[in-house]
DRENPAPA-934336 format. One record per residue (C-alpha): residue in one letter; x, y, z. Coordinates in pm, whole numbers, padded with zeros to 5 digits, always signed. Each point is the difference from the previous one (the first is absolute). Layout:
<sites>
AXYZ ...
</sites>
This chain:
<sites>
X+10855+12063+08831 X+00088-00080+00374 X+00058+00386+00051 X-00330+00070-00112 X-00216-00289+00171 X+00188+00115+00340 X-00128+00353-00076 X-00271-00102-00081 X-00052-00153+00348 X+00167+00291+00176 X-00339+00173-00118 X-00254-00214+00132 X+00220-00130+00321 X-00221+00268+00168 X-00343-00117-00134 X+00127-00343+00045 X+00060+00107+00397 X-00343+00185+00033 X-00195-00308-00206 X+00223-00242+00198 X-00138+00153+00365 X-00079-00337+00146 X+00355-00177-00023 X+00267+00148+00147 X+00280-00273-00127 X-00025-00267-00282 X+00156-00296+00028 X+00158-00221-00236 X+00079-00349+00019 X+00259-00215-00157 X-00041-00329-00068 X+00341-00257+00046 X+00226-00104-00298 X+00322+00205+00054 X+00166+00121+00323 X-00182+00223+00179 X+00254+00313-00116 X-00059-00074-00353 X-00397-00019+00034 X+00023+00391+00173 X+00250+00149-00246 X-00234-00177-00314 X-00269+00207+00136 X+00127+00308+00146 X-00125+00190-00301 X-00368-00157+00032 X+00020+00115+00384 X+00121+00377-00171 X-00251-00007-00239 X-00270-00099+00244 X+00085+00300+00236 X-00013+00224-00244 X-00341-00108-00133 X-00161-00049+00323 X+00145+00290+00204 X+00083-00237+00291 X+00315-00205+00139 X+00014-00334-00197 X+00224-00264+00194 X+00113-00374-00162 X-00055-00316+00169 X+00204-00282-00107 X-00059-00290+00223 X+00235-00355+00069 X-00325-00214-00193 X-00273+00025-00152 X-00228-00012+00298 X+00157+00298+00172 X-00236+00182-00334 X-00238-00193+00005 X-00067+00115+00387 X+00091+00342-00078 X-00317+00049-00228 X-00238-00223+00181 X+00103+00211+00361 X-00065+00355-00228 X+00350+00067+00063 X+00100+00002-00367 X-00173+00158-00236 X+00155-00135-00362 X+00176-00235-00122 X+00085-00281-00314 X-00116-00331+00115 X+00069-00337-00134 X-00328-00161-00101 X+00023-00259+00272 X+00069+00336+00257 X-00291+00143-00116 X-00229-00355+00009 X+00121+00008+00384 X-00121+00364+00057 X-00343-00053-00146 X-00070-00355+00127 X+00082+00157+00373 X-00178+00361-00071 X-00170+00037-00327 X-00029+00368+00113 X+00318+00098+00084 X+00162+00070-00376 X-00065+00032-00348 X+00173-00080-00321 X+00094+00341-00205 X+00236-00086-00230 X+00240-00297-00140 X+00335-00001-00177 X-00034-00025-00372 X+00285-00247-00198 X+00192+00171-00304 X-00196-00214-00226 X-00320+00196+00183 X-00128-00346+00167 X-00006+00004+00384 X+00117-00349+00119 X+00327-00142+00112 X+00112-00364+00132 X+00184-00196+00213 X+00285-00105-00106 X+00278-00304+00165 X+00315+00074-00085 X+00362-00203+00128 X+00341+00040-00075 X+00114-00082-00342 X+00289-00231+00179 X-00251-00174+00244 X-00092-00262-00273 X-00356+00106+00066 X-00242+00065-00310 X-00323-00076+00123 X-00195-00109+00277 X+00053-00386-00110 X+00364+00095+00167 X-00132+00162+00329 X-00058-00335+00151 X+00152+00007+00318 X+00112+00381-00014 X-00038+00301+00172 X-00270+00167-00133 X-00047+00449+00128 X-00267+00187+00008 X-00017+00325+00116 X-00294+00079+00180 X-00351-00178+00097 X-00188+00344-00110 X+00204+00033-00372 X-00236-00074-00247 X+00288-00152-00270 X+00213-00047+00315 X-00214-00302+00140 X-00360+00022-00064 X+00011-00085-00354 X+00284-00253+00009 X-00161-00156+00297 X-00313-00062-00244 X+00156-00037-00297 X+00350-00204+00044 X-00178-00328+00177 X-00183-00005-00331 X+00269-00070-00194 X+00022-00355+00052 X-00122-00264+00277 X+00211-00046+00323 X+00136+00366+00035 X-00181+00207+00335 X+00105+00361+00129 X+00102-00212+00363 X+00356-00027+00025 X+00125-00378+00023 X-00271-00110-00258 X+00148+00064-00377 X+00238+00316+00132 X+00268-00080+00231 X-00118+00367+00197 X-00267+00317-00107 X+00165+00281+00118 X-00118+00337+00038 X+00285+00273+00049 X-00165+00291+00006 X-00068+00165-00332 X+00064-00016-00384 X+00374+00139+00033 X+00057-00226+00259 X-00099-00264-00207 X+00206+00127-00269 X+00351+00050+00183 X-00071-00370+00157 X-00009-00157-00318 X+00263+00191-00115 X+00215-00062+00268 X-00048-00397-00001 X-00156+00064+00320 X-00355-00219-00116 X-00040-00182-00351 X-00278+00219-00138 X-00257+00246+00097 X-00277+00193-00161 X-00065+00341-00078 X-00202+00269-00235 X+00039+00108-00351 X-00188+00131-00271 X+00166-00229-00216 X+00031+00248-00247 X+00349+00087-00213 X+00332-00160+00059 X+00075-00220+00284 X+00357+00142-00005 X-00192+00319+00144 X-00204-00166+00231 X-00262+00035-00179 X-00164+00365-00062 X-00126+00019+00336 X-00007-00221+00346 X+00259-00089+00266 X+00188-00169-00211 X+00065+00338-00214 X+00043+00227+00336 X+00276-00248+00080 X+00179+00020-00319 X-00035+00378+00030 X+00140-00024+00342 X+00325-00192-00128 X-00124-00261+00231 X-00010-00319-00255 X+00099-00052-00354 X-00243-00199-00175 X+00178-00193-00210 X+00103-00176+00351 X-00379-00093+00019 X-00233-00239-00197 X-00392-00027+00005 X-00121-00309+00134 X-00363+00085-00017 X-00296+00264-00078 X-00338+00062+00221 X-00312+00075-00252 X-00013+00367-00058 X-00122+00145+00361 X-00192+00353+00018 X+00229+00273+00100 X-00082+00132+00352 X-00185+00274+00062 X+00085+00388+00098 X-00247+00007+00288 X-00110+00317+00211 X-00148-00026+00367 X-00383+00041-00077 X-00062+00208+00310 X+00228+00282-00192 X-00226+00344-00107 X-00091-00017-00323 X+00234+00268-00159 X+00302-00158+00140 X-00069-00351-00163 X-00053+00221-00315 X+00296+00188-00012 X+00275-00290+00124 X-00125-00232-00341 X-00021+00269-00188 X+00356+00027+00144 X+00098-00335-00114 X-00193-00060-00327 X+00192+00299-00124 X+00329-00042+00125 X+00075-00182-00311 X-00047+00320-00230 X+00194+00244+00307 X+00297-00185+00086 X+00066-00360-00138 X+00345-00008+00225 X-00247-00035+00273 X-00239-00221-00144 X+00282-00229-00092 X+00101+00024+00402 X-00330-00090+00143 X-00126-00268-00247 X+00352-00201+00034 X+00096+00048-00379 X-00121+00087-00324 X-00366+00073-00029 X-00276+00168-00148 X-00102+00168+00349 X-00317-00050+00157 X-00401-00022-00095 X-00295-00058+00170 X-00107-00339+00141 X-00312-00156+00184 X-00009-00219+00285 X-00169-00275-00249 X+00335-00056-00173 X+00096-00211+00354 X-00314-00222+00012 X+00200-00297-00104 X+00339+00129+00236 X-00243+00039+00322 X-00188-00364-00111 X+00406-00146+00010 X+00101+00148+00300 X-00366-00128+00235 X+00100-00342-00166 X+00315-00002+00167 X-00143+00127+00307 X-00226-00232+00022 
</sites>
Protein backbone atom coordinates (compact mmCIF):
# COMPACT_ATOMS: atom_id res chain seq x y z
CA UNK A 1 0.00 0.00 0.00
CA UNK A 2 2.83 2.56 0.90
CA UNK A 3 4.55 1.59 -2.50
CA UNK A 4 1.61 2.48 -4.31
CA UNK A 5 0.43 5.82 -2.47
CA UNK A 6 4.25 7.02 -3.01
CA UNK A 7 3.73 6.25 -6.73
CA UNK A 8 1.00 7.49 -6.73
CA UNK A 9 2.47 10.86 -5.64
CA UNK A 10 5.54 10.46 -7.83
CA UNK A 11 2.76 11.08 -10.61
CA UNK A 12 1.23 14.16 -9.60
CA UNK A 13 4.56 15.66 -7.73
CA UNK A 14 4.71 17.54 -11.10
CA UNK A 15 1.07 18.84 -11.20
CA UNK A 16 1.41 19.34 -7.56
CA UNK A 17 4.67 21.74 -8.53
CA UNK A 18 2.86 23.52 -11.50
CA UNK A 19 -0.65 23.91 -9.25
CA UNK A 20 1.64 24.75 -6.28
CA UNK A 21 3.36 27.95 -8.36
CA UNK A 22 2.89 30.42 -5.58
CA UNK A 23 4.86 28.64 -2.63
CA UNK A 24 8.12 27.80 -3.11
CA UNK A 25 8.65 25.91 0.50
CA UNK A 26 5.97 24.60 3.02
CA UNK A 27 6.54 24.69 6.33
CA UNK A 28 5.62 22.54 9.07
CA UNK A 29 5.44 23.15 12.60
CA UNK A 30 5.76 20.99 15.61
CA UNK A 31 4.20 21.59 18.55
CA UNK A 32 6.32 20.62 22.16
CA UNK A 33 5.78 17.28 24.07
CA UNK A 34 8.98 15.27 23.31
CA UNK A 35 12.56 16.45 22.64
CA UNK A 36 12.95 18.29 19.82
CA UNK A 37 14.83 15.08 17.88
CA UNK A 38 11.95 12.92 18.52
CA UNK A 39 9.25 15.56 17.24
CA UNK A 40 11.50 15.72 13.61
CA UNK A 41 12.11 11.97 13.24
CA UNK A 42 7.95 11.41 14.17
CA UNK A 43 7.39 13.48 11.21
CA UNK A 44 10.02 13.04 8.74
CA UNK A 45 7.67 10.97 6.65
CA UNK A 46 4.82 13.79 6.77
CA UNK A 47 7.71 16.30 5.60
CA UNK A 48 8.44 13.29 2.61
CA UNK A 49 5.07 12.94 1.86
CA UNK A 50 4.44 16.66 1.70
CA UNK A 51 7.32 17.17 -0.89
CA UNK A 52 6.22 14.79 -2.91
CA UNK A 53 2.63 16.06 -3.09
CA UNK A 54 3.41 19.60 -3.35
CA UNK A 55 6.50 19.55 -5.62
CA UNK A 56 8.37 21.91 -3.25
CA UNK A 57 11.03 21.67 -0.25
CA UNK A 58 9.03 20.97 3.00
CA UNK A 59 11.23 21.83 6.17
CA UNK A 60 10.07 20.93 10.14
CA UNK A 61 9.97 23.38 12.81
CA UNK A 62 10.05 22.11 16.22
CA UNK A 63 10.33 24.93 18.61
CA UNK A 64 11.58 25.02 22.73
CA UNK A 65 7.45 26.02 23.63
CA UNK A 66 4.56 26.39 22.48
CA UNK A 67 4.80 30.04 21.64
CA UNK A 68 7.78 29.65 19.35
CA UNK A 69 4.38 27.99 16.95
CA UNK A 70 2.21 29.94 17.89
CA UNK A 71 4.50 32.99 16.39
CA UNK A 72 5.51 30.95 13.58
CA UNK A 73 1.88 30.94 12.07
CA UNK A 74 0.76 34.31 13.21
CA UNK A 75 4.35 35.90 11.45
CA UNK A 76 3.30 33.60 8.02
CA UNK A 77 6.42 31.85 8.63
CA UNK A 78 4.78 28.46 9.14
CA UNK A 79 2.41 27.24 7.15
CA UNK A 80 0.87 23.93 9.12
CA UNK A 81 0.77 22.58 12.00
CA UNK A 82 -1.33 20.42 15.07
CA UNK A 83 -2.27 22.86 17.68
CA UNK A 84 -3.48 22.32 21.13
CA UNK A 85 -6.90 23.90 21.48
CA UNK A 86 -5.63 26.54 23.86
CA UNK A 87 -2.65 27.21 20.86
CA UNK A 88 -5.14 27.65 18.53
CA UNK A 89 -7.63 30.00 21.00
CA UNK A 90 -4.27 32.21 21.19
CA UNK A 91 -3.86 32.39 17.34
CA UNK A 92 -7.42 33.43 16.66
CA UNK A 93 -8.00 35.75 19.66
CA UNK A 94 -4.61 37.71 18.33
CA UNK A 95 -5.45 37.25 14.35
CA UNK A 96 -8.69 35.65 13.53
CA UNK A 97 -7.26 35.71 9.95
CA UNK A 98 -4.17 34.23 10.16
CA UNK A 99 -5.23 30.22 10.26
CA UNK A 100 -7.85 27.85 9.88
CA UNK A 101 -8.86 24.58 11.39
CA UNK A 102 -8.65 21.56 8.65
CA UNK A 103 -8.63 18.65 10.41
CA UNK A 104 -8.54 16.95 14.10
CA UNK A 105 -7.25 13.63 15.40
CA UNK A 106 -9.95 11.06 15.68
CA UNK A 107 -9.78 8.53 19.10
CA UNK A 108 -9.91 4.62 18.33
CA UNK A 109 -13.31 4.60 19.72
CA UNK A 110 -13.97 7.37 16.66
CA UNK A 111 -14.69 10.31 19.34
CA UNK A 112 -12.26 13.27 19.11
CA UNK A 113 -11.52 14.41 22.73
CA UNK A 114 -8.79 13.73 25.18
CA UNK A 115 -8.05 15.04 28.92
CA UNK A 116 -5.84 16.12 31.32
CA UNK A 117 -4.72 13.91 33.38
CA UNK A 118 -2.41 14.35 37.14
CA UNK A 119 -0.49 11.65 37.63
CA UNK A 120 2.45 11.04 40.77
CA UNK A 121 4.53 8.36 41.67
CA UNK A 122 2.96 5.30 43.00
CA UNK A 123 5.62 5.58 46.11
CA UNK A 124 4.93 9.38 46.72
CA UNK A 125 1.85 8.53 48.95
CA UNK A 126 -0.04 10.84 46.64
CA UNK A 127 -3.61 9.72 45.30
CA UNK A 128 -5.35 12.75 44.78
CA UNK A 129 -5.26 16.31 44.96
CA UNK A 130 -6.55 16.17 48.80
CA UNK A 131 -2.61 15.06 49.15
CA UNK A 132 -1.03 17.93 47.03
CA UNK A 133 -1.33 20.31 49.87
CA UNK A 134 1.83 21.83 50.21
CA UNK A 135 3.51 20.06 47.07
CA UNK A 136 5.09 20.81 44.06
CA UNK A 137 2.70 20.93 41.59
CA UNK A 138 4.31 20.99 37.18
CA UNK A 139 2.90 22.13 34.47
CA UNK A 140 4.34 22.26 31.32
CA UNK A 141 3.56 25.14 29.45
CA UNK A 142 1.20 28.42 29.80
CA UNK A 143 -0.01 27.77 25.96
CA UNK A 144 -0.83 23.64 26.55
CA UNK A 145 -4.32 23.34 26.50
CA UNK A 146 -4.35 19.98 29.08
CA UNK A 147 -0.90 21.26 30.15
CA UNK A 148 -2.31 24.39 32.12
CA UNK A 149 -5.28 25.95 30.64
CA UNK A 150 -7.68 23.40 31.63
CA UNK A 151 -6.20 22.48 35.00
CA UNK A 152 -5.85 26.11 35.75
CA UNK A 153 -9.84 26.24 35.30
CA UNK A 154 -10.71 23.15 36.34
CA UNK A 155 -8.41 21.97 39.49
CA UNK A 156 -9.39 25.24 41.82
CA UNK A 157 -12.85 23.79 41.34
CA UNK A 158 -12.32 20.92 43.06
CA UNK A 159 -12.71 22.13 46.43
CA UNK A 160 -12.49 25.66 48.31
CA UNK A 161 -8.99 27.02 49.36
CA UNK A 162 -6.87 25.51 46.44
CA UNK A 163 -5.50 28.59 43.70
CA UNK A 164 -3.01 28.01 40.66
CA UNK A 165 -0.48 30.75 42.85
CA UNK A 166 2.19 28.92 44.38
CA UNK A 167 2.29 29.37 48.34
CA UNK A 168 -1.60 29.27 48.49
CA UNK A 169 -2.79 25.35 48.60
CA UNK A 170 0.58 24.12 46.46
CA UNK A 171 3.80 24.54 48.08
CA UNK A 172 5.14 25.76 44.14
CA UNK A 173 3.31 25.68 40.27
CA UNK A 174 5.97 24.86 38.20
CA UNK A 175 6.20 24.95 34.62
CA UNK A 176 9.27 22.93 33.09
CA UNK A 177 8.84 23.17 29.78
CA UNK A 178 6.63 20.60 28.14
CA UNK A 179 4.59 17.32 28.69
CA UNK A 180 7.85 15.02 28.74
CA UNK A 181 9.37 17.26 30.94
CA UNK A 182 6.66 16.96 33.13
CA UNK A 183 6.74 13.36 32.81
CA UNK A 184 10.58 12.57 33.54
CA UNK A 185 10.15 15.16 36.65
CA UNK A 186 7.65 13.20 38.22
CA UNK A 187 9.30 10.27 37.45
CA UNK A 188 12.42 11.22 38.69
CA UNK A 189 11.06 12.55 42.21
CA UNK A 190 12.15 15.74 40.90
CA UNK A 191 8.29 17.51 41.71
CA UNK A 192 5.29 15.55 43.42
CA UNK A 193 2.94 15.55 40.43
CA UNK A 194 2.32 17.14 37.17
CA UNK A 195 -0.24 17.03 34.44
CA UNK A 196 -0.36 15.91 31.06
CA UNK A 197 -2.66 14.58 27.93
CA UNK A 198 -4.35 11.38 27.23
CA UNK A 199 -7.13 10.06 25.45
CA UNK A 200 -7.89 8.04 28.28
CA UNK A 201 -8.63 5.31 26.19
CA UNK A 202 -7.25 1.40 26.73
CA UNK A 203 -4.87 0.34 29.40
CA UNK A 204 -3.06 2.65 31.59
CA UNK A 205 -0.14 0.14 31.57
CA UNK A 206 0.19 1.52 27.84
CA UNK A 207 -0.22 4.93 28.54
CA UNK A 208 -3.18 5.00 27.35
CA UNK A 209 -3.85 4.52 23.38
CA UNK A 210 -2.55 7.78 22.60
CA UNK A 211 -0.94 11.06 24.47
CA UNK A 212 2.42 11.80 26.12
CA UNK A 213 2.01 9.54 28.47
CA UNK A 214 1.95 6.62 25.66
CA UNK A 215 4.99 8.35 23.55
CA UNK A 216 6.88 7.99 26.82
CA UNK A 217 6.18 4.45 27.42
CA UNK A 218 7.06 3.88 23.76
CA UNK A 219 10.22 5.74 24.34
CA UNK A 220 11.27 3.36 27.37
CA UNK A 221 11.20 6.55 29.24
CA UNK A 222 8.69 5.50 32.30
CA UNK A 223 7.00 2.34 33.29
CA UNK A 224 3.62 2.96 34.34
CA UNK A 225 3.07 0.82 36.88
CA UNK A 226 5.63 3.37 38.73
CA UNK A 227 2.77 5.99 38.22
CA UNK A 228 -0.78 6.48 39.69
CA UNK A 229 -3.66 8.89 38.51
CA UNK A 230 -4.45 11.44 40.89
CA UNK A 231 -6.97 13.22 38.80
CA UNK A 232 -8.95 13.65 35.30
CA UNK A 233 -9.83 17.17 33.40
CA UNK A 234 -13.51 16.88 31.69
CA UNK A 235 -13.06 15.54 28.25
CA UNK A 236 -11.26 18.63 26.30
CA UNK A 237 -11.65 18.95 22.30
CA UNK A 238 -8.67 17.65 20.55
CA UNK A 239 -6.67 20.48 18.86
CA UNK A 240 -6.92 21.32 15.62
CA UNK A 241 -4.70 20.54 12.27
CA UNK A 242 -4.62 24.18 11.18
CA UNK A 243 -3.26 25.60 7.74
CA UNK A 244 -2.05 29.34 7.28
CA UNK A 245 -5.22 30.89 5.55
CA UNK A 246 -3.15 33.07 3.25
CA UNK A 247 -2.02 29.52 1.54
CA UNK A 248 -3.48 29.12 -2.44
CA UNK A 249 -6.26 27.23 -2.46
CA UNK A 250 -4.91 23.93 -4.05
CA UNK A 251 -2.23 23.65 -1.54
CA UNK A 252 -4.65 23.73 1.55
CA UNK A 253 -6.51 21.05 -0.56
CA UNK A 254 -3.97 18.72 -1.23
CA UNK A 255 -1.91 18.82 2.40
CA UNK A 256 -5.58 17.56 4.27
CA UNK A 257 -6.27 15.53 1.77
CA UNK A 258 -2.70 14.47 2.74
CA UNK A 259 -3.56 13.92 6.27
CA UNK A 260 -7.21 12.70 6.27
CA UNK A 261 -5.87 9.84 4.23
CA UNK A 262 -2.78 8.97 5.77
CA UNK A 263 -4.70 6.63 7.87
CA UNK A 264 -5.71 4.30 4.83
CA UNK A 265 -1.72 4.86 3.11
CA UNK A 266 0.51 4.28 5.87
CA UNK A 267 -0.79 3.78 9.53
CA UNK A 268 3.13 3.50 10.75
CA UNK A 269 3.00 7.13 10.06
CA UNK A 270 -0.21 8.01 11.32
CA UNK A 271 0.67 6.27 14.51
CA UNK A 272 4.05 8.69 14.48
CA UNK A 273 2.35 11.96 14.06
CA UNK A 274 -0.82 11.51 16.21
CA UNK A 275 1.44 10.24 19.34
CA UNK A 276 -0.17 6.65 19.41
CA UNK A 277 -2.91 4.65 18.30
CA UNK A 278 -5.57 6.38 16.31
CA UNK A 279 -8.10 6.42 13.81
CA UNK A 280 -6.18 9.25 11.72
CA UNK A 281 -7.59 12.45 10.97
CA UNK A 282 -11.16 14.13 9.77
CA UNK A 283 -12.35 17.32 9.16
CA UNK A 284 -13.07 19.91 11.87
CA UNK A 285 -14.54 23.57 12.11
CA UNK A 286 -13.32 26.38 13.99
CA UNK A 287 -16.83 26.20 16.05
CA UNK A 288 -15.66 23.06 17.86
CA UNK A 289 -13.21 25.76 20.01
CA UNK A 290 -15.98 28.29 20.94
CA UNK A 291 -15.94 27.10 24.47
CA UNK A 292 -11.64 26.58 24.40
CA UNK A 293 -11.24 30.36 23.01
CA UNK A 294 -14.23 31.58 25.77
CA UNK A 295 -11.59 29.66 28.59
CA UNK A 296 -8.56 30.96 27.44
CA UNK A 297 -10.01 35.26 27.21
CA UNK A 298 -11.22 34.31 30.82
CA UNK A 299 -7.87 33.74 31.91
CA UNK A 300 -6.61 36.59 30.07
CA UNK A 301 -8.70 38.70 31.40
Amino acid sequence: MKTIFAAMLATTAFVGAAQAQDITEFNIGILGGENAQDRLNNHECLKNYTEETLGVPAKLFAPADYNGVIQGLLGGTIDMAWLGASAYAAIYLSDPEAVEPALVKVNMDGTIGYYSIGFARKDSGVTSLDDMEGKVFAFGDPNSTSGYLIPAVEIPQYKDGITMESGDYFKEVKFVGGHEQTIVAVNNGDVDAGVTWADGQGNWEDGYNSGSLRKAVDAGLIDMNDLVEIWRSKEIPEGPIVLRKGLPADVKEKMTALVQNMYETDKDCTYNISAGESLGFKPITHDNYLSIIAARQSQSN
